[in-house]
C-alpha positions in Angstrom: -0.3 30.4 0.7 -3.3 29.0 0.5 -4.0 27.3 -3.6 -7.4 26.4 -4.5 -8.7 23.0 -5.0 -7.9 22.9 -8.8 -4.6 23.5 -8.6 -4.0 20.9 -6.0 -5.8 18.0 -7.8 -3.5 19.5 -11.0 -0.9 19.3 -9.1 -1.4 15.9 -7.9 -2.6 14.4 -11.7 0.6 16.0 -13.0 3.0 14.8 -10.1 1.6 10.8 -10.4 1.8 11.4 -14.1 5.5 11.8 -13.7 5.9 9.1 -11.0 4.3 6.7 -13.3 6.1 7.9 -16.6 9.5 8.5 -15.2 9.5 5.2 -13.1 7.9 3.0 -15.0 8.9 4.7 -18.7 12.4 3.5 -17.4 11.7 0.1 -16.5 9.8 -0.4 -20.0 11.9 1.4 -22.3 15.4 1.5 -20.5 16.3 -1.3 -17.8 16.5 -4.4 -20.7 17.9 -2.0 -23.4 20.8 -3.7 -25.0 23.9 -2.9 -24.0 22.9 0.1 -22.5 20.0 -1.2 -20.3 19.9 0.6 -16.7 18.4 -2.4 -14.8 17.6 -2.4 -11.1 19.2 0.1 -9.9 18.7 2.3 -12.1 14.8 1.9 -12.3 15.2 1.9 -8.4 16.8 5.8 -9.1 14.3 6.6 -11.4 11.4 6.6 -9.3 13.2 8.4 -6.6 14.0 10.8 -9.2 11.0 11.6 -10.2 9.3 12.0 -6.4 12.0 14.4 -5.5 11.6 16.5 -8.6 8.1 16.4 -8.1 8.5 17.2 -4.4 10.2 20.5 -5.1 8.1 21.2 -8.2 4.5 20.6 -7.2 4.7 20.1 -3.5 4.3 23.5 -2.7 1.4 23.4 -4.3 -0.5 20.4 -3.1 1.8 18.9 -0.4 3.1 16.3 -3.3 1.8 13.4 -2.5 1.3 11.6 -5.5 0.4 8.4 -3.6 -3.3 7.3 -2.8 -1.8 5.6 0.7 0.1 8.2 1.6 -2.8 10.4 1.3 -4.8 8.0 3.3 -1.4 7.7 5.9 -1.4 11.7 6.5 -5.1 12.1 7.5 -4.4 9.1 9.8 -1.5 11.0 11.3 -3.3 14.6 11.2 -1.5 16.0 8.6 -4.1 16.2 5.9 -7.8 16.9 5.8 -10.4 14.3 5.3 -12.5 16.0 3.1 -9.7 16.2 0.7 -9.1 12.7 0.3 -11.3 11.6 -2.4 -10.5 14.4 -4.9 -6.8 13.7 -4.5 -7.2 10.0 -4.6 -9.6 10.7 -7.9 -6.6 13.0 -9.2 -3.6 10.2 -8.4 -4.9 7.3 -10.2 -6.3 9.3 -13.1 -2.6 11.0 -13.7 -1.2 7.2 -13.4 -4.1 5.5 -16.1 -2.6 8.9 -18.3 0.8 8.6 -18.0 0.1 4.5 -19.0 -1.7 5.3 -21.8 1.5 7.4 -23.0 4.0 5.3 -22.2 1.8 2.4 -23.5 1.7 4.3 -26.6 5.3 5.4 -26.8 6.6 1.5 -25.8 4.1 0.1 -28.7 5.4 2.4 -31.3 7.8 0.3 -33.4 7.3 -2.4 -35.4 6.9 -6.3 -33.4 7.0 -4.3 -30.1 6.7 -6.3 -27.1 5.4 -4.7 -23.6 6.3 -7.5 -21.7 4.9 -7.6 -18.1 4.9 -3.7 -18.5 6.1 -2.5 -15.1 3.2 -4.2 -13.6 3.0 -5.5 -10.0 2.7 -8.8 -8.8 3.4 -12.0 -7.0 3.6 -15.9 -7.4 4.2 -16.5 -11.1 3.6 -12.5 -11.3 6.6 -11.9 -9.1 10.1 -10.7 -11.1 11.6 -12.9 -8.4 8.3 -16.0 -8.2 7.9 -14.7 -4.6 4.8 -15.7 -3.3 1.6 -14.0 -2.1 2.5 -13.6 1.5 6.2 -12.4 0.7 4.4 -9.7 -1.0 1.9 -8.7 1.4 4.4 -8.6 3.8 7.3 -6.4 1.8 4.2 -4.2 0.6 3.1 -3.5 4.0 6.1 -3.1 5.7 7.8 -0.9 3.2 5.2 1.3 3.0 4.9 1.7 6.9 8.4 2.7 6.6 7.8 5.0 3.9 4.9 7.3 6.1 7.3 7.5 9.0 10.2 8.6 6.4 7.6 11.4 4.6 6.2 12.2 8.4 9.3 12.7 10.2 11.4 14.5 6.8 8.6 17.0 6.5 8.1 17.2 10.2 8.3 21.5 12.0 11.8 20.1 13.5 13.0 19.0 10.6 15.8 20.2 8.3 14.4 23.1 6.5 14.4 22.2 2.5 15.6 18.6 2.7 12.4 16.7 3.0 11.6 15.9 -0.8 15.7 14.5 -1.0 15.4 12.1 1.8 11.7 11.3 0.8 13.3 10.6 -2.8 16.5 8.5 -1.6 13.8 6.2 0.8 11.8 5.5 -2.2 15.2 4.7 -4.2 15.7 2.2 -1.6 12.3 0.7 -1.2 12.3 0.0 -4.9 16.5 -1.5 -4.5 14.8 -4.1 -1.9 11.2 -4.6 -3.7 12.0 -5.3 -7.3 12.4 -8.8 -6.7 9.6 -9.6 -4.8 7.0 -7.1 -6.3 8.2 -5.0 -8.6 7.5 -2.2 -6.2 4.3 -0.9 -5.7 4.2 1.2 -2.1 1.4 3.2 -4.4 -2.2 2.2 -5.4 -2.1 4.6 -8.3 1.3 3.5 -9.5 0.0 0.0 -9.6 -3.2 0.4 -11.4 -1.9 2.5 -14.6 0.2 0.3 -16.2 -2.4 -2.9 -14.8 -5.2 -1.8 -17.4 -2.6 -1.9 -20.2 -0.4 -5.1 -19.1 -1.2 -8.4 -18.7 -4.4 -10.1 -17.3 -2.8 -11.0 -14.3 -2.0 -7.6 -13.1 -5.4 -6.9 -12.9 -6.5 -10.1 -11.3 -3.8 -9.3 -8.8 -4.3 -5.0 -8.4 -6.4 -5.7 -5.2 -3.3 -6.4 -3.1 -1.4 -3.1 -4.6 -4.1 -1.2 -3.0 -5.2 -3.0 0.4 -1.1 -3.4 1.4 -0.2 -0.2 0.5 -3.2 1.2 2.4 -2.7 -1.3 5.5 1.1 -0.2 5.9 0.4 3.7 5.5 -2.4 3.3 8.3 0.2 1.7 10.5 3.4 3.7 9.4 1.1 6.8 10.4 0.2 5.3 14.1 3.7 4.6 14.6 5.0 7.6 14.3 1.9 9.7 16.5 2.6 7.4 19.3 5.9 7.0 19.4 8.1 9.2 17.4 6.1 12.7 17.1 7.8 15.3 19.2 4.8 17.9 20.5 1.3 18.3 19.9 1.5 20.8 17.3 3.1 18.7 15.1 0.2 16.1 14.7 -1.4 19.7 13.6 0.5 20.7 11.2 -0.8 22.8 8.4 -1.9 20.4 5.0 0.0 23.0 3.4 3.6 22.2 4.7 5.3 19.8 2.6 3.8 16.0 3.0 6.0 14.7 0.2 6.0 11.5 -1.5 5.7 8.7 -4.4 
């Protein structure tokens, strides 16, 4: 079924709303919280929590993929039309500036609150871990490369029937269990430039990277998997309406 162009960029605002809020909300309000905090592994959960939910919510709907560069990654590969591009992209980062502006709202809402480095991305004195800038053009890139040929090859005709947003969801639970330290996990222009406009300076000075990696690694996750790993023709044809998950 066909949806019109409304409900996809809905669909899309409201997905990378909950990316943002559910991933970031819990790295904000619940990793540090004491005696109770979740920490890495938990944020690391969240945000593959809240791409598979939204995979099996909303993806039916506009192929749920929440993720300027994966948008970018599935024209590359053919799975998504070009003329669609900029409404999504549009769509994804105003859902993420929204869902910052909640949480922002939410985390500032006691007395001598403190937002910290607010789920921000970042490297050199930026980085969780102080890794520097190549580290993180380097994880960015690479992990998102990995990510496209996850959502491509989990959402490919062959596939498993039903299972694509669950292993889409698990890879980004592990891209975020080896990118906290170096990044704080971006893998998602949108993701990266909510919480930037209401975190520190630096994020913002640094916000170019979170979009030219992610982008960089999608294009090449994409060209990887049409030369080497897609199994016919038709699959590089497949409609934009089968699911093309992601976070």
């Amino acid at each position: 079924m066909e949806h019109s162009t409304f409900k996809k960029l809905s669909a899309e605002f409201i997905g990378t709303f909950w990316l943002v809020f559910g991933g970031c909300g819990s790295a904000v309000l619940a990793a540090a919280f004491p005696g109770l905090g979740i920490g890495f592994v938990g944020v690391s959960l969240a945000f593959g929590l809240t791409v598979l939910t939204g995979a099996y919510a909303l993806g039916p709907v506009s192929g749920g993929h929440f993720n300027p560069a994966v948008s970018v990654g599935l024209v590359v590969a053919g799975r998504f039309r070009a003329a669609e591009l900029p409404g999504y992209i549009v769509a994804q980062v105003l859902g993420a500036i929204a869902a910052a502006f909640v949480l922002y709202a939410i985390a500032t809402g006691k007395p001598g609150a403190e937002i910290g480095g607010f789920a921000t991305n970042g490297f050199g004195e930026h980085s969780p871990g102080g890794f520097g800038f190549k580290a993180a053009l380097l994880t960015e890139v690479v992990l998102t490369a990995i990510f496209l040929i996850v959502i491509l090859g989990a959402t490919a005709r062959n596939s498993a029937a039903g299972f694509g947003g669950l292993a889409i969801g698990l890879c980004l639970t592990l891209i975020h269990l080896v990118s906290i330290p170096v990044t704080n996990t971006s893998v998602n222009p949108a993701r990266s430039t909510g919480p930037a406009l209401f975190g520190p300076a630096i994020a913002v000075d640094q916000l170019w990277l979170f979009w030219v990696a992610p982008i960089m690694g999608a294009v090449i996750g994409a060209v990887i998997y049409k030369l080497l790993l897609a199994s016919a023709a038709g699959e590089a044809r497949a409609a934009a309406s089968a699911l093309e998950t992601a976070g």
